[in-house]
C-alpha positions, 0 to 999 in steps of 0.5 A: 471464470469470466476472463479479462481482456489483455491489455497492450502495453505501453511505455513512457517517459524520462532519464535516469541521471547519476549522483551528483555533489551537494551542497555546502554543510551550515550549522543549522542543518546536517547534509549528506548525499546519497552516496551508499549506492549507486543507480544502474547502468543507464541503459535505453530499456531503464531509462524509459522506466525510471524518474530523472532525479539527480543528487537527493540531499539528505538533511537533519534539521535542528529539531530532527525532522529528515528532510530528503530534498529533489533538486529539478533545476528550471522546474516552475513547480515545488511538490512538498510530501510530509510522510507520518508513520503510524507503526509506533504509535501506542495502540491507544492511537492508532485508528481514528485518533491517527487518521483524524490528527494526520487529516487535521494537518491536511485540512489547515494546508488546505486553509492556506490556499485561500492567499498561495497557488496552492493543492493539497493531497492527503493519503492514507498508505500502508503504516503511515498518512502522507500529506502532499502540497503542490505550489508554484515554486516561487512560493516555497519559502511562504510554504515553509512559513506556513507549516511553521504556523502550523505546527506552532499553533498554540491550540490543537482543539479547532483543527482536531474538531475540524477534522473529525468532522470532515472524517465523518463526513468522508468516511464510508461504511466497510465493503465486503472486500475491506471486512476480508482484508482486515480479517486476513490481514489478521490473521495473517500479519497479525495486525489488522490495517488500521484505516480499513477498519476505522467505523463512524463510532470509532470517529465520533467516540474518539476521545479529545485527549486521545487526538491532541496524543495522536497529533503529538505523537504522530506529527514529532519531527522525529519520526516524520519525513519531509520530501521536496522536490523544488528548482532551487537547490537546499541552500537557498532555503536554509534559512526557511528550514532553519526557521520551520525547525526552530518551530516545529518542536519535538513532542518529548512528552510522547516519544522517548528522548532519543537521537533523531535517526537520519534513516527514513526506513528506520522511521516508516518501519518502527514498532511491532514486526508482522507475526509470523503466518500459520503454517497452514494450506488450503488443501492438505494438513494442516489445513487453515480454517474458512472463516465466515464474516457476516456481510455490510449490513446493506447498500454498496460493497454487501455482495457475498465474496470469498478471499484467499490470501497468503503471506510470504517474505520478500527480503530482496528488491528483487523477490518483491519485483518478481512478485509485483510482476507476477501479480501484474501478469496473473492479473489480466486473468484474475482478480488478484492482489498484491501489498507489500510493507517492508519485507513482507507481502499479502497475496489475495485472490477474489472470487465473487459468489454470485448466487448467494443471497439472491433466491434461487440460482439462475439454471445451469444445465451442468447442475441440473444433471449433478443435481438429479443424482444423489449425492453422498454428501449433503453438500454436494447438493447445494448448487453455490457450492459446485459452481464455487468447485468449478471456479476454484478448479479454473482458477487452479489451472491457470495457475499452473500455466506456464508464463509466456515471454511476451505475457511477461514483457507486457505485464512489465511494460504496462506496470511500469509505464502506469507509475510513469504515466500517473506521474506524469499526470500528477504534474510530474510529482517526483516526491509520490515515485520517491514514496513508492521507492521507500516502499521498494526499498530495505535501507536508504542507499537502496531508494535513489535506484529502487525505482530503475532497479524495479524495471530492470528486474521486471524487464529481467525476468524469465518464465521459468523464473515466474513459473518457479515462484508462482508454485512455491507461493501460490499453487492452491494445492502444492505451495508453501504453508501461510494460506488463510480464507474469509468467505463474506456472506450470511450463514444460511447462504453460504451453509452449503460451501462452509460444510464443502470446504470444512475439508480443506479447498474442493476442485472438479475431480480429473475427467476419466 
């Protein structure tokens, strides 16, 4: 196994400050303050880790779009976040009709920088799309006209053709590492991440009623989130909220009549709940099947992989903390990854197969030696599969060794400082930390604090306490059930390691 380089941490920026009052209650829009909860102790350690937003406001338009407003007092900038899940889409929608209307939205904000200072972002993120807007902020209220325009505009067929062609453009042919993923997250999950898996066919076959449904369905103040981070507070802006709600109309066509719901996790986390995982290991019964994909059919991203992934619930702030941390330390050592949606992670471990498809292996004296006995098992023979064996063998060991202190405090220090750092650099972006709050959050009351809690947990965290999660959830051979693997690669390469593995995973027998 070839072993990464540590890296020393290190630790950046501001203070996180209590709630403050809001601001006065009108008509036009429903204000309450985040109240539910409030933030840690300001402690020296948190207060280096964690975004200095005051009081966030929460506030239900006319139309029901849930506005969460950032007041920084002085800032000359203005950050705007609209946040599209796609979770309760019909099945029809999801995919490239989703992609295609969130990306139209993004591209007719991109139209408005030819007369406003302004950028725009658009990302994909695990159940939903987010399109960010970042301006001067002497020109909100010309901003919030101009997502009035938008969402007005009596003709959805220019910008939908618009996006589909920038999609096609932009989009690139799955890597080996997406084809695992999808096919994990499959099984594991029991949905497939919908923008991982999107083809040029699926783009250029997208029926037209399928996008303007899409468009409908996903842009419904209802089930969006609209998040400010402005120097004016929420009332001087009433008036161009008022205005943006009287013209950004729900979709009732698309979406049951309902009460807008004021919570934005209830929101983002609509529609069908993850499946619950096979109860299945890697190496006693029962074990879980190794799945073969067939590779990209050439260029980028079609070297042979194997994947190991598992599922595992994270019902508190502090397990998904634990669990960030410890992906973060295992991490300096092996390709290892970690997604969370809500309450439910996916872990996966990457193993390149160097050999496969490539001739003969380069010679290794180890398995010249294996090679010149006579092996039992025809599999044995095939020096892909031995060397696979051994990988898998250091990779089991280091699994098993006992965190180190110092390790930990690292792998904190530079998780934690990244996320402030990015920050930072995205010109101190206070609506992208409140994004990765409400993916760290389970209700509302919990996001003000999410970001200091992270921190604390992370900086809290003992050996013992990895060493015990790390056995439970990712120990090859002794860990809770909800294992799956995917080895990509053509059949003839990877013939010797799918009959090695057929008995569950191998490792390098005990030295006598």
């Amino acid at each position: 196994m070839t072993r990464r380089p540590r890296l020393r941490a290190c630790l950046l920026t501001a203070v996180l400050l209590s709630l403050g009052t809001g601001c006065k209650r009108k008509d036009t829009v429903k204000v309450e303050i985040f109240d539910e909860a409030a933030p840690p102790a300001l402690t020296e350690a948190l207060g280096a880790l964690a975004p200095p937003w005051p009081a966030p406001e929460r506030v239900v338009l006319a139309d029901g779009l849930l506005v969460h407003w950032l007041r920084e007092e002085g800032t000359p900038a203005v950050h705007l976040r609209l946040v599209f899940p796609t979770g309760d889409l019909k099945p029809a929608l999801q995919g490239a009709p989703a992609l295609i209307a969130a990306r139209s939205v993004a591209l007719e904000l991109e139209a408005l920088a030819a007369r406003l200072s302004i950028r725009v972002e658009f990302t994909p993120r695990a159940g939903r799309y987010e399109v960010a807007v970042h301006g001067v902020d002497a020109e909100l209220p010309a901003i919030l006209a101009g997502l009035g325009d938008i969402f007005s505009a009596p003709g959805l067929d220019g910008p939908l053709a618009r996006a589909r062609k920038q999609v096609a453009h932009d989009l690139r042919s799955p890597d080996a590492e997406s084809q695992a993923l999808g096919v994990l997250t499959a099984r594991l999950l029991g949905t497939a991440p919908a923008h991982e898996q999107i083809t040029a066919a699926a783009v250029q076959d997208a029926p037209e009623t399928a996008l303007r449904d899409a468009w409908e369905a996903l842009t419904d103040p209802r089930s969006a989130l609209f998040v400010v981070h402005a120097g004016d507070t929420l009332a001087a802006h009433e008036d161009g909220l008022a205005d943006l709600a009287g013209r950004w109309k729900q979709r009732v066509k698309l979406i049951a009549a309902r009460e807008a719901t004021e919570e934005a996790l209830v929101r983002l986390r609509q529609g069908p709940r993850p499946a619950a995982p096979p109860a299945q290991h890697l190496r006693r019964p029962p074990i879980a099947p190794l799945e073969r994909v067939d590779p990209p059919a050439s260029g980028r991203g079609s070297r042979s992989l194997l994947v190991l992934g598992r599922s595992l619930p994270l019902a508190t702030a502090r397990d998904r903390s634990l669990a960030r941390l410890v992906q973060r330390h295992l991490q300096a050592e092996l390709d290892i990854r970690l997604s969370i949606t809500g309450t439910v992670g996916l872990f996966t471990i990457h193993v390149p197969l160097g050999a496969a498809g490539r001739g003969k292996p380069a010679a290794d004296p180890l398995e010249e030696v294996e090679a010149a006995e006579q092996a039992a098992d025809p599999s044995e023979a095939d020096p892909l599969s031995r060397r696979l064996r051994r990988e898998l063998t250091v990779i089991r060991d280091y699994l098993r060794e006992r965190p180190l202190a110092q390790d930990l405090l690292g792998a904190a220090q530079l998780w934690l400082g990244a996320r402030m750092v990015a920050a930072s650099v995205g010109g101190e972006d206070w609506t992208a930390l409140w994004s990765e709050a409400l993916d760290l959050s389970v209700a509302d009351g919990e996001i003000v604090a999410a970001l200091a809690r992270d921190a604390e947990t992370m900086l809290a965290a003992t050996p013992d306490e990895a060493a015990a999660f790390i056995t439970r959830w990712l120990d090859l051979e002794k860990s809770e059930p909800g294992w799956a693997w995917v080895a990509v690669g053509n059949e003839a390469d990877l013939k010797g390691i799918i009959a090695a593995e057929s008995k569950g995973i191998q490792f390098e027998p005990p030295p006598e």
